[in-house]
C-alpha positions in Angstrom: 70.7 75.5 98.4 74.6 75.7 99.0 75.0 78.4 96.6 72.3 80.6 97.3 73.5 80.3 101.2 77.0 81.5 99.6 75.5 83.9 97.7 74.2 85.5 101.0 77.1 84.8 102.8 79.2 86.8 99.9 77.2 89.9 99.7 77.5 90.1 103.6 81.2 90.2 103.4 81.1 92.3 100.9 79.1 94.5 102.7 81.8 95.0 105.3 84.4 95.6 102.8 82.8 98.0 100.8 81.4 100.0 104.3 85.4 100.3 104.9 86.4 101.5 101.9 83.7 104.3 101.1 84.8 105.8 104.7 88.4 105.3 104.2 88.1 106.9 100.8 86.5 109.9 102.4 88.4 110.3 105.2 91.4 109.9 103.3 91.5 113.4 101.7 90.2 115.1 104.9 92.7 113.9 106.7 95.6 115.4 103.9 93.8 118.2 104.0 93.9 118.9 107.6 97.6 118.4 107.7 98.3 121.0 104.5 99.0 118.6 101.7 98.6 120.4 98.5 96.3 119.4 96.3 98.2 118.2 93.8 99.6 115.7 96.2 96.4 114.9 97.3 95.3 113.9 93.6 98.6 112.4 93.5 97.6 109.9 96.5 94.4 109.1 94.9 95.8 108.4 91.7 98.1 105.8 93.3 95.0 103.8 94.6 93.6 103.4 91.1 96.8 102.5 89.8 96.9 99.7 92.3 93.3 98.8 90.8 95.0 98.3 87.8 97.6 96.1 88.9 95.4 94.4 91.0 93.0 93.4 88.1 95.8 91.8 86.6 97.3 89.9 88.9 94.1 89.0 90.5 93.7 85.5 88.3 97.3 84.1 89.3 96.4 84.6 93.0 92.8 82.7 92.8 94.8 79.9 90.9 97.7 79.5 93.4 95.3 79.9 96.8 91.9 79.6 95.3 88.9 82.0 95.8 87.9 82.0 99.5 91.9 82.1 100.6 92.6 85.2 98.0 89.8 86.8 99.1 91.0 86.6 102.9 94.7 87.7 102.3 93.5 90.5 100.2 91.2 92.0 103.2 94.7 91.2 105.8 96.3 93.4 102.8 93.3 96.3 103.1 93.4 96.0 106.9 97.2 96.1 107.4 97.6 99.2 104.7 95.0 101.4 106.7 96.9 101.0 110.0 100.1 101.7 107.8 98.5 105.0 107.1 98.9 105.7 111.4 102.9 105.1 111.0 104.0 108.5 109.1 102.5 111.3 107.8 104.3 111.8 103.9 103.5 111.7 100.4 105.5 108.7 99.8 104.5 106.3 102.2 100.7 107.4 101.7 100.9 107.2 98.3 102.0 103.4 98.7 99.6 102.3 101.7 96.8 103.5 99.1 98.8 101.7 96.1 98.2 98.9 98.1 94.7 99.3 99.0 94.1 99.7 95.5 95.6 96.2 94.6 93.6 94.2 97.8 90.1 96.3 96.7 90.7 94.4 93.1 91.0 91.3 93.7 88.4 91.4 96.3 86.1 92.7 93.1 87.8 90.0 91.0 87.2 86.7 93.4 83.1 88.6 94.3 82.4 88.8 90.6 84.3 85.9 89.5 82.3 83.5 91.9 78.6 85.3 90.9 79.6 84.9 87.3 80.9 81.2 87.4 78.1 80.0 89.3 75.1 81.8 87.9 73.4 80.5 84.9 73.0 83.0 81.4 69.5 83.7 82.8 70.3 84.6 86.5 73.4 86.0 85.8 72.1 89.7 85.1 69.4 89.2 88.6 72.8 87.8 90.4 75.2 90.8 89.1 72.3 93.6 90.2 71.7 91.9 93.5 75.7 92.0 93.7 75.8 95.9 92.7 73.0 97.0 95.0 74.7 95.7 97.7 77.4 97.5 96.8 76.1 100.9 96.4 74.2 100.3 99.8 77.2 99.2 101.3 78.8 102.7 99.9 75.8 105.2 101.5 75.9 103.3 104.4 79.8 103.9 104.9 79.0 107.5 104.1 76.6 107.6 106.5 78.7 105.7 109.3 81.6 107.9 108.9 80.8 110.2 111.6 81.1 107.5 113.8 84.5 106.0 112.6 86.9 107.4 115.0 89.3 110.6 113.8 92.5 109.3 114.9 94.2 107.3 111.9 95.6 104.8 114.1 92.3 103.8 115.9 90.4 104.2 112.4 92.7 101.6 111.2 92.0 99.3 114.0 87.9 99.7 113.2 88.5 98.4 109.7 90.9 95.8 110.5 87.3 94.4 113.0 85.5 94.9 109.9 87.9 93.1 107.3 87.8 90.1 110.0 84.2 90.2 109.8 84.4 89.9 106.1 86.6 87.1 106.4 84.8 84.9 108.5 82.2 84.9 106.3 84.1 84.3 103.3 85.1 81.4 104.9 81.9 80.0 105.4 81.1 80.0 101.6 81.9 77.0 99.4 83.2 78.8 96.4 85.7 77.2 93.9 86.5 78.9 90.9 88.1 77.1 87.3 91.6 76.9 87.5 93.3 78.0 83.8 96.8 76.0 82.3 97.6 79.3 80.7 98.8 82.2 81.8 97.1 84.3 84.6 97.8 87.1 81.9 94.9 85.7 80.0 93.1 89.3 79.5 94.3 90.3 76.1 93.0 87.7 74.1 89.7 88.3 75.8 89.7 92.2 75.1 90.2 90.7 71.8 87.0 88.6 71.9 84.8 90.0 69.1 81.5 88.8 70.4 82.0 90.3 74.1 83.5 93.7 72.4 80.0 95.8 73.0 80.2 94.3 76.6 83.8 95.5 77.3 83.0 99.0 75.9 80.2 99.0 77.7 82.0 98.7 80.9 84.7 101.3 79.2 82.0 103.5 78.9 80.2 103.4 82.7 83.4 103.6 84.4 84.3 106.8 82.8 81.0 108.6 83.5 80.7 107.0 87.2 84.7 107.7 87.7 83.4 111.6 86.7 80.6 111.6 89.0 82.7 110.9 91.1 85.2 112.8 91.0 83.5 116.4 89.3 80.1 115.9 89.9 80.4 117.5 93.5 82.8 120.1 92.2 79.7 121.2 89.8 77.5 121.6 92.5 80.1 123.1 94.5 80.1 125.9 91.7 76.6 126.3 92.0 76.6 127.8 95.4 75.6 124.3 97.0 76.8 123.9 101.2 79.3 120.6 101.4 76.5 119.1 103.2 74.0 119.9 100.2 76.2 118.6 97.5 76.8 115.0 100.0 72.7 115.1 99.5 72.8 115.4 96.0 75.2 112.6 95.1 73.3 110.5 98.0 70.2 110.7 95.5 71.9 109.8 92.4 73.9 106.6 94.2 70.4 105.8 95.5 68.4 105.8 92.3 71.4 103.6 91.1 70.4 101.2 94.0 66.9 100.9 93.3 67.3 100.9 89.6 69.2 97.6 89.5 66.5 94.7 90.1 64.2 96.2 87.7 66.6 97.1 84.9 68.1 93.5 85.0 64.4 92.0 85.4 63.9 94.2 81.7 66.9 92.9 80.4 66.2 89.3 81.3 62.3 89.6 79.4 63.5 92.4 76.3 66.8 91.1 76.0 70.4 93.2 77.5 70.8 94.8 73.8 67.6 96.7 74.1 67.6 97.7 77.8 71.3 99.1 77.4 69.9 101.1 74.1 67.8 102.5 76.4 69.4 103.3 79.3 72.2 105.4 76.4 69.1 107.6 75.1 68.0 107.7 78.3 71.4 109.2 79.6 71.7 111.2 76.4 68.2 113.0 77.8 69.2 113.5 80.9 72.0 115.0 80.5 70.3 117.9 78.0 68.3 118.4 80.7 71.0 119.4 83.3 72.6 121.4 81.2 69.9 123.3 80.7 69.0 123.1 84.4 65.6 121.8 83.4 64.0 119.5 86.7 67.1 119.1 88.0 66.2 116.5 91.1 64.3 114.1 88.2 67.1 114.5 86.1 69.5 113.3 88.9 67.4 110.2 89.8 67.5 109.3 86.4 70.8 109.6 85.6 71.9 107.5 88.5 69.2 104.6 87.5 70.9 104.8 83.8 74.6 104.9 84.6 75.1 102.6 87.7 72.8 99.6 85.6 75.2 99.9 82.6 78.3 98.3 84.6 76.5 95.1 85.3 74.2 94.5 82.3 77.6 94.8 80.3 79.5 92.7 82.7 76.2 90.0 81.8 76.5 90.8 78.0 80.2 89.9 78.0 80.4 86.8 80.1 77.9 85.3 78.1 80.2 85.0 75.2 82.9 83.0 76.7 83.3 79.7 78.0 82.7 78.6 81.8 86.5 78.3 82.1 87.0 81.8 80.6 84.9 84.0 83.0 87.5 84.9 85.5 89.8 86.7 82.8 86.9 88.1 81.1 86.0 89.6 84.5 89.3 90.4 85.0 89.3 92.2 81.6 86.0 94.2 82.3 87.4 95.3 85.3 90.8 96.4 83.7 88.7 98.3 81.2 86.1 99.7 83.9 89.2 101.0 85.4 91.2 102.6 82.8 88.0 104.5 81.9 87.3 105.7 85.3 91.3 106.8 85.4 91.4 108.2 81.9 87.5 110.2 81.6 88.2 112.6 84.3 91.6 114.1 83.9 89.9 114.8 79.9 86.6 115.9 81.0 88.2 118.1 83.9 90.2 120.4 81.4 87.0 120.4 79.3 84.9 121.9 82.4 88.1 124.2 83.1 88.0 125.8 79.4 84.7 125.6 78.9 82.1 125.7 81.2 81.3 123.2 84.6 77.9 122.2 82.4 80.5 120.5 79.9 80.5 117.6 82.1 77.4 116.5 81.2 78.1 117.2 77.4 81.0 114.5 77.4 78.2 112.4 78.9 76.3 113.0 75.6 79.7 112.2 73.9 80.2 109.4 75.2 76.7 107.7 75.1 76.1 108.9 71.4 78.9 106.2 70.5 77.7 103.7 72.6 74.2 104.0 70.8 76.0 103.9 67.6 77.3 100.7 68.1 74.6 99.1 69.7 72.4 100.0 66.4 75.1 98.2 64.3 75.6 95.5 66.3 73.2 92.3 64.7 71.9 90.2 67.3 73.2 87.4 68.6 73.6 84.9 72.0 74.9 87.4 74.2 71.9 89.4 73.8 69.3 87.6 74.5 67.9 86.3 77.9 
């Protein structure tokens, strides 16, 4: 009863969190926009807040172990809350680059303790139900900042003070959970020797391999539909219904992989993708195609994330998480800076051909890959 009342508890603070940061992350670029920042400053800005992912990721383990989950998690959202009002004090490329370096960091770990505490306390065979509960929260949480932003104040200063309600919100539910995550002896930089993990190997690319096709929705999928013709408003519609069919894809792709086994449902979901993306490059039922592609990628992350943790000791789950999220990361970084000078050379309709790319290896592997623990139920 304790945990699933945490359980709750954690997805409603999560809730607040993730609300923040989908309107912050939108607002963010108009507002640089508005006051003539270049765009290569403004990619420049963004960039720093995925770099703080990156460190975040890793430092994320030594923090749980010196202040535990629920008193990481709080700092962390003081972090988030006191870096958006430090967007309010000056108006450069230096100073913005490092309030979003440090939002970057606090959004991490916040994904680290989350995961860390679904992961440790779910069992093998609730673990992929817990994980797409967890992401469909998330992805609400994201339309429903998208959808709140119009009433977030414009002023950066009183925009700041909105979240910093928000992140108390999140806090005082944190605090009401009772989650306690392993403590390691060794070293809180415990992620290569899980990389290294041969058994959880499919599971990390698998997280390699979603985070650089949603890190390219993302970031090019509106510029496609920009090139089409499509109104701003139009194109926020269009990647409303793929984060959606994401949303409503989770419960029953992780109920599938719970009775078929994760191996099989991720096979699918690959061809599936590999499908989908012939048809929008051939513009062929283009709102179908869009549904589907959303229900494919956005359940990759988690059934991977499931795969992997299943591989490793109870102990080991919060560097393995730590690991998939380092590697989620780096492909979301890395996939569309490439599949951007692909589009520019070639054609816009290339994006979805790097998607065929990259699921083509994933489906290779999973063929060769004999079955084992981490695959079934």
């Amino acid at each position: 009863m304790t945990r699933s009342y945490s359980f709750i508890l954690l997805l409603t603070s999560l809730s607040f969190v993730t609300i923040s940061l989908s309107a912050l992350n939108t607002q963010v670029p108009l507002w640089l926009v508005h006051n003539q920042f270049p765009v290569w400053q403004i990619g420049l800005i963004g960039s720093s807040y995925f770099v703080g992912n990156l460190l975040g990721t890793i430092v994320a383990n030594w923090f749980i172990g010196k202040l535990n989950a629920r008193y990481t998690y709080t700092y962390t959202c003081i972090l988030f809350a006191l870096a958006t009002l430090g967007l309010s004090l000056s108006m450069d490329l230096y100073s913005w680059a490092f309030w979003r370096f440090l939002i970057g960091i606090a959004c991490a770990i916040t994904w680290v303790v989350i995961e860390s505490c679904i992961l440790v306390t779910g069992t093998i065979r609730t673990r992929s139900k817990m994980l797409a509960i967890y992401m469909t929260t998330y992805y609400l949480g994201t339309v429903l900042g998208q959808a709140l932003l119009q009433y977030f104040p414009a002023d950066i200063l009183y925009f700041g003070l909105v979240v910093t309600v928000l992140m108390g919100i999140a806090i005082l539910f944190i605090l009401l959970t009772h989650y306690r995550l392993p403590k390691r002896k060794e070293s809180s930089f415990y992620i290569m020797p899980m990389i290294l993990h041969k058994e959880s190997r499919l599971g990390l690319v698998g997280c390699l391999l979603s985070g650089m096709m949603i890190g390219s929705l993302y970031s090019l999928l509106p510029a496609y539909y920009s090139h089409l013709g499509y109104q701003d408003n139009q194109v926020a519609n269009w990647m409303i219904l793929l984060i959606l069919s994401g949303v409503i894809a989770q419960l029953p792709a992780s109920g599938l992989s719970d009775k078929y086994g994760k191996k099989i449902i991720l096979l699918i979901d690959a061809l599936l993708i590999m499908m989908v993306c012939f048809m929008l490059f051939m513009n062929w039922f283009e709102v179908f195609a869009i549904i589907l592609l959303g229900a494919t990628v956005y359940t990759m992350y988690p059934l991977s994330m499931a795969w992997a943790c299943a591989t490793v000791k109870k102990q080991e789950i919060v560097p393995m998480n730590q690991a998939m999220l380092l590697t989620n990361t780096l492909g979301s970084l890395i996939a569309p800076a490439v599949i951007s000078i692909v589009m520019d050379n070639l054609d816009n309709r290339y994006l979805f051909v790097s998607f065929v790319v990259i699921t083509a290896y994933f489906v290779i592997l999973l063929l060769k890959k004999r079955d084992t623990h981490a695959q079934q139920s």
